[in-house]
N, C-alpha and C positions, 0 to 999 in steps of 0.2 A: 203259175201259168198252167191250164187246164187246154191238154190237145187231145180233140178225135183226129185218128186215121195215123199215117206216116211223118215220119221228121226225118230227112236226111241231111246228114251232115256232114259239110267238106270240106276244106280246105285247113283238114286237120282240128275243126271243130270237135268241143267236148260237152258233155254234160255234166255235170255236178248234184248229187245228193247232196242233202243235208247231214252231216256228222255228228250233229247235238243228238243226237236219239241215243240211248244207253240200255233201252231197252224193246221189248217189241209192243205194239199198241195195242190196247184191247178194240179199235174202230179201226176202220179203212173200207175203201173203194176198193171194190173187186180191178185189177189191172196196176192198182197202184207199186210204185216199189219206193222201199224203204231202202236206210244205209242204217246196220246199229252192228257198231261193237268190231268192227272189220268186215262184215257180211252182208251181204244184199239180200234182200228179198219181194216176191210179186203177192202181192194180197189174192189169192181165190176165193174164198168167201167170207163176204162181208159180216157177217154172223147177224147177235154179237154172240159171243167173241170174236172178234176178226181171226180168220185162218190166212197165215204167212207162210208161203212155200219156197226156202232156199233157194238161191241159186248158185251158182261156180261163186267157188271166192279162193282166196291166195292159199286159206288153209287147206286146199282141195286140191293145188297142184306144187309140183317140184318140176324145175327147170334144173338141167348138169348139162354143163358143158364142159369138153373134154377137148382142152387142147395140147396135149403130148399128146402123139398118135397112141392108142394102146387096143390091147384087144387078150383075154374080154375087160369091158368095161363094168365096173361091181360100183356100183350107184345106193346111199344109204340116202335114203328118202324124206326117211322120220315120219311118212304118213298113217303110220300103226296099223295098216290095216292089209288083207293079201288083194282085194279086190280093185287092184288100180289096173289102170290101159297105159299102155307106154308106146311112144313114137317115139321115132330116130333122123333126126336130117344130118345133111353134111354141111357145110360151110356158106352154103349159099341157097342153104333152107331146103333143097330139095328132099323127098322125104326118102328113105333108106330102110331096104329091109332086112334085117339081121339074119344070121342063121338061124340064132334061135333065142330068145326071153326064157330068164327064170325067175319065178317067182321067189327067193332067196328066203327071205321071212316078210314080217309083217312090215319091216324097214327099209328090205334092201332087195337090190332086183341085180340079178346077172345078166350082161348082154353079150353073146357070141359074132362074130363078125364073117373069121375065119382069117383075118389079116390087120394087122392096127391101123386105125385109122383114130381121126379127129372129127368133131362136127358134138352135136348137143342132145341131149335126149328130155322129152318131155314126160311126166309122172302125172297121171291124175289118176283122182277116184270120188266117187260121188259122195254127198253127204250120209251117214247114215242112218240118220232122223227125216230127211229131207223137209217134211212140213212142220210148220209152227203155228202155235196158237198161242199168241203173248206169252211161248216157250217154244222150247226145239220138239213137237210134239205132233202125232198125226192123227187125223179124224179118225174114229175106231167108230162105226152107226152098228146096231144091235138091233134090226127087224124081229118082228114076231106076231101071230095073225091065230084066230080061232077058225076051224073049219065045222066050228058044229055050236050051237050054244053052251055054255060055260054050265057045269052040274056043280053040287056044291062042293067047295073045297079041291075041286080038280085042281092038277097042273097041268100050266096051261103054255108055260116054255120052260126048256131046259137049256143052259147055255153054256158051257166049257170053255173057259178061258185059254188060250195055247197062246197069250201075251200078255203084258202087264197093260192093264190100261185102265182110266176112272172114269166116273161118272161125275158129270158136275152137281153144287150147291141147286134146289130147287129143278133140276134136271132141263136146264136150261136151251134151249132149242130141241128138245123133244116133241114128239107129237104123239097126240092117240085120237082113234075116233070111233066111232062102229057105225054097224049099217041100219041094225035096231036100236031105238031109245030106249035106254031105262025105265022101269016104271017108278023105282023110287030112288035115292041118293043110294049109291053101290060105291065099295072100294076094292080093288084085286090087290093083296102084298106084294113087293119087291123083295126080296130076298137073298143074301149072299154064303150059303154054305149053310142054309137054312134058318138063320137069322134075318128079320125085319129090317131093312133099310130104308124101306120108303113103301108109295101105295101109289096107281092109278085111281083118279076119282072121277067117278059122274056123277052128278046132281039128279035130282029124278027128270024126268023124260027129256034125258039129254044124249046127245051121240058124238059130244065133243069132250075127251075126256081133257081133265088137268092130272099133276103131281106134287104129292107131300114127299118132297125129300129134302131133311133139315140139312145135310152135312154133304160134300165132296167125300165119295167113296171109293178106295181104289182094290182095283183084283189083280192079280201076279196070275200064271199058268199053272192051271190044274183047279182057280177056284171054281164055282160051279155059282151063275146066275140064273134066277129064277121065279118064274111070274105066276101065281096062283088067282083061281077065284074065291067068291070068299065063300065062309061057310056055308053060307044061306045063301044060293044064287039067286042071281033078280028074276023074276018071273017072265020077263020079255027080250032082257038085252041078248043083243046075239050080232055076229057079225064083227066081233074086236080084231082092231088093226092098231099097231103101235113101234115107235120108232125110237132107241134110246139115242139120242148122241152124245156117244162120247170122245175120247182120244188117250191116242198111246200114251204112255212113261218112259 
C-alpha cells in the first residue's frame, strides 16, 4: 500500500512493518521506513546506495519504575553511554521535577527528590551513528573547487581527516565538472597520505568529469586527502568543481 499525505489512526489502530529484513537495503524511496533487526528506519536518500536514518527504538530507551517509595532513586540503565535525558512522573504520569539528576556513569543515573516517593522514570539517548547506508553509517561529502587554472603538478585540495570515514568502489554518487573544457583527455590524482588512490578524468573537450577508483578506501583522523593536477596541465581546462561522497565508519 503506497500513501501520499496523512493516516490517522483510532480506535486503537496499528501499523505493522515487515520483520523479514535482517539487513538494511541498498534501494528505497526517500520517506520510506523500514523494520530490520529491532530498529526502525526512514530512507533520506534514495542514492544508490540508499541512505537510512535511525530512528528511537527500544535500545535507545529504559523505562524504571519505582514502587517502594525511595529517595534518591540510583537507576542502572545499561545504555553505555553519558548522553541520555531523563523524565520523572508520578503514578498518574504527571511529569515531576526532581531536585537534582546525576549523571552517575555511563550506566547509571542518580535521582534527588528530597523526600521518597514512587512513580517511574524514563532514560533515553539518541543513536550514535544515527544514519545508515546498508550500515549504521553517515554521509561524510568532501567538496573542493579551483579558483584559478590548474598549473602543472599543483595541489589542488588538501583535506584532513578529524573522523574515520571511506570512499566508495568507483566513487560512487560523486560528481565533478568545470566551467572550461579540456582540450585533450587530462587526469588529476586522488591521493591518500600521498599515495595514488584513484584519478578525476576528462575526455578531451569535456567539462564533465568521471573516476578511476578501483577499491573502497578508508581514512581514520589525522589521514591527509588529496587532489592534484597532473604533471602537464591541460592548456584550457579551468574552472574544476568536484564532490566526493562518502560516509562515516
Amino acid at each position: 500500500m503506497k500513501v501520499y499525505g496523512d493516516i490517522l489512526f483510532q480506535a486503537e489502530g496499528n501499523l505493522h512493518l515487515d520483520t523479514s529484513l535482517a539487513s538494511l537495503p541498498t534501494t528505497g524511496a526517500v520517506g520510506e521506513f523500514i523494520y530490520v533487526n529491532g530498529r526502525t528506519y526512514v530512507c533520506i536518500d534514495a542514492g544508490p546506495p540508499a541512505v537510512w536514518a535511525e530512528t528511537i527504538n527500544v535500545d535507545d530507551l529504559y523505562v524504571h519504575t519505582q514502587g517502594a517509595a525511595a529517595d534518591p532513586w540510583v537507576i542502572t540503565h545499561g545504555l553505555g553511554t553519558l548522553d541520555v535525558i531523563v523524565q520523572v512522573y508520578d503514578n498518574s504520569n504527571n511529569l515531576i521535577i526532581p531536585n537534582e539528576v546525576t549523571i552517575t556513569d555511563t550506566n547509571t543515573v542518580t535521582i534527588d527528590f528530597g523526600n521518597a516517593i514512587t512513580g517511574k522514570a524514563v532514560i533515553v539517548t539518541g543513536d550514535h551513528n544515527g544514519i545508515a547506508s546498508g550500515s549504521a553509517s553517515a554521509l561524510y561529502d568532501i567538496s573542493g573547487a579551483t579558483l584559478s587554472q590548474p598549473t602543472d603538478g599543483a595541489v589542488l585540495q588538501r583535506f584532513i581527516a578529524v573522523r574515520d570515514f571511506k570512499l566508495p568502489i568507483n566513487l560512487t554518487g560523486s560528481v565533478a565538472s568545470s566551467e572550461t573544457a579540456t582540450t585533450g583527455a587530462t587526469s588529476y590524482p586522488i591521493k591518500k597520505n600521498g599515495s595514488s588512490i584513484g584519478s578525476i578524468d576528462y575526455g578531451a573537450a569535456a567539462t564533465a568529469g568521471t573516476f578511476t577508483f578501483a577499491a573502497e578506501v578508508s581514512f581514520t583522523s589525522g589521514d591527509l586527502l588529496t587532489v592534484e593536477a597532473p604533471a602537464t596541465a591541460d592548456a584550457t581546462h579551468d574552472g574544476l568543481v568536484w564532490t566526493f561522497k562518502g560516509s562515516t565508519i
